[in-house]
N, C-alpha and C positions, 0 to 999 in steps of 0.2 A: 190842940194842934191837929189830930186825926182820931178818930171813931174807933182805930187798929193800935193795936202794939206796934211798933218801929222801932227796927235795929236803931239804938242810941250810937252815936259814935263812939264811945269808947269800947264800944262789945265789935264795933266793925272790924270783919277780916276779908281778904278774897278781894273779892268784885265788888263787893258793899265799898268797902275801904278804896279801892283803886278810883269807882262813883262819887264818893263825898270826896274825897282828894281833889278831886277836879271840878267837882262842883265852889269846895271853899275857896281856889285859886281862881276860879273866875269872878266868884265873887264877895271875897275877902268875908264872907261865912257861910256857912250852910244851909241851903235854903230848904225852907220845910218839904216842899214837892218833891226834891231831892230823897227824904225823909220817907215821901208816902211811896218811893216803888224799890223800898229796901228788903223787900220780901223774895223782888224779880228784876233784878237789878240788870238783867239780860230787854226788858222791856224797855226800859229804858235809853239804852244803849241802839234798839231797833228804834224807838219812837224819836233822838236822835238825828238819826241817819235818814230816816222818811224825811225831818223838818228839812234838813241841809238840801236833800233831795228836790225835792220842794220849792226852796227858797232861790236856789239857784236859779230858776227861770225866770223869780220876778226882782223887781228894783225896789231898796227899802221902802220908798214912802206908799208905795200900792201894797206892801206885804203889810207894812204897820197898819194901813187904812184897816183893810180888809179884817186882820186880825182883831184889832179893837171892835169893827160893827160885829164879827161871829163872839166875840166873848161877851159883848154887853149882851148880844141877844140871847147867849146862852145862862145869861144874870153868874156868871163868873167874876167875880173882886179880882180872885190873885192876878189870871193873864188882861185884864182891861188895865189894871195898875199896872203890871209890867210891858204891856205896848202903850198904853198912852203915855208911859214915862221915856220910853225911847220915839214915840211920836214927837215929845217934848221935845227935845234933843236935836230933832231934825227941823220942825217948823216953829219950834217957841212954846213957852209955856203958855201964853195965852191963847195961841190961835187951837193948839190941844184942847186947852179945857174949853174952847168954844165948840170945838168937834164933838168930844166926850159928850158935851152937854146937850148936841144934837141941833145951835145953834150959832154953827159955823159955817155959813154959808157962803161967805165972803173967804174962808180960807179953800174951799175946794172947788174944782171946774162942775161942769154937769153930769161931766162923764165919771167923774168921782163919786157923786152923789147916788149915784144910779148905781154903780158898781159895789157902794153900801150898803145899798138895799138891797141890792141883790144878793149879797154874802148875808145879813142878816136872815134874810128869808130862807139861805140854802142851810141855815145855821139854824133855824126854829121848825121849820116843815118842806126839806128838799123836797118832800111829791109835792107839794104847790106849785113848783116849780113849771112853767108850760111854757111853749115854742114863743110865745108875746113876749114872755120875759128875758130870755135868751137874745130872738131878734132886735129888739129893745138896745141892749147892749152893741149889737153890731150895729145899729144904726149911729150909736155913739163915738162909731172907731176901731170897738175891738175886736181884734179875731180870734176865728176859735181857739187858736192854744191860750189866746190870754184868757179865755173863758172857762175852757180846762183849769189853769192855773186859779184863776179865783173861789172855782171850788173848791179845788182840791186846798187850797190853802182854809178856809171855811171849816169843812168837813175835817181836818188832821186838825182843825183846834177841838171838833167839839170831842173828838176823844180823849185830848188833855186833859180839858177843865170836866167831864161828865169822869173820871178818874180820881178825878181832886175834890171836887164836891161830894161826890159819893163815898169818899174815906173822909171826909168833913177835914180837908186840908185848909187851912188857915194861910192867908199872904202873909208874908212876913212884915215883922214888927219896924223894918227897916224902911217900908213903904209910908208909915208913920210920919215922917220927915220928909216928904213931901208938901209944896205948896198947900193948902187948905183947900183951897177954890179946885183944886185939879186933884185932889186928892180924893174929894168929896163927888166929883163928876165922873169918877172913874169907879165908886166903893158902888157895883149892882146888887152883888150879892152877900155872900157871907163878908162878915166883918174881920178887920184885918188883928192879925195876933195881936193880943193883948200887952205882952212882954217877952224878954229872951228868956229861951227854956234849952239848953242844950243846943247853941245853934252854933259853937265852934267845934272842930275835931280836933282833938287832943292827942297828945304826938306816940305815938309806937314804936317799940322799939324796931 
């Protein structure tokens, strides 16, 4: 599950315990990323506050886009599994794993496409980045805060997953249960938990 020790639930107190608390009621268990920043449980809580920060300028289906092209290109499993499963949600499961698969093009405009590649690219080598590629963009529509925004949603993934990877965080086992076809278009990098290892919190007095 991680490379680190990690506060188990049953040894959480404080702000570890207040973290997984809220992490199991959103998502009827504990998910392991939850797990890997049980050390600094205050980072969390800022990283957070940055996404909502964030997210609030853009609309789910450009925030999902964007998120899925910086975590494949970042070959991150956990967060490509968890936006392309809330990408599912909002456009289908198949027209996702057509996206995932990088062969959906019938599900996105041009302007989307472009705005893909430009998050994957700001998400593998931001100095590649040059005034063509930028302008590019506004030829397609958008303006600059929305181009701020596509960054910046880019850039606060790759700290996520370059967190999770590097303490060898595992997606969870729940990810499992997913469609095959979309499960398999979404799995870039490490491979998803093998089985449940401690992943409910256990009640306190």
């Amino acid at each position: 599950m991680s490379f680190i020790q990690t506060v188990a639930p049953e040894q959480a107190s404080g702000e570890v315990l207040a973290m997984y608390r809220r992490q199991q009621a959103h998502f009827g268990y504990l998910p392991n990323y939850a797990r890997a920043f049980s050390h600094r449980p205050e980072v969390m809580a800022s990283w957070a506050t940055l996404l909502a920060t964030i997210r609030r300028h853009v609309e789910p289906r450009r925030f999902e886009l964007v998120t899925l092209a910086a975590a494949q290109a970042l070959g991150n499993t956990y967060c490509s599994l968890a936006h392309g499963k809330m990408l599912a949600e909002l456009l289908g499961e198949d027209e996702a794993r057509a996206i995932a698969a990088a062969d959906g093009r019938d599900a996105l405009t041009e302007a989307e496409r472009a705005m893909m590649a430009f998050a994957r690219q700001v998400a593998r080598d931001a100095s590649s980045v040059c005034q063509g590629d930028v302008d590019r963009l506004l030829a397609l529509g958008f303006a600059d805060e929305e181009i701020f925004d596509i960054v910046t949603v880019a850039a606060a993934r790759a700290f996520f997953t370059k967190v999770l990877d590097g303490l060898g965080t595992e997606a969870d086992v729940a990810y499992r249960e997913m469609a095959p076809a979309l499960r398999e278009a979404l799995t870039v990098g490490r491979a998803i938990a093998a089985a449940e290892s401690d992943r409910r919190l256990t009640e306190h007095p």
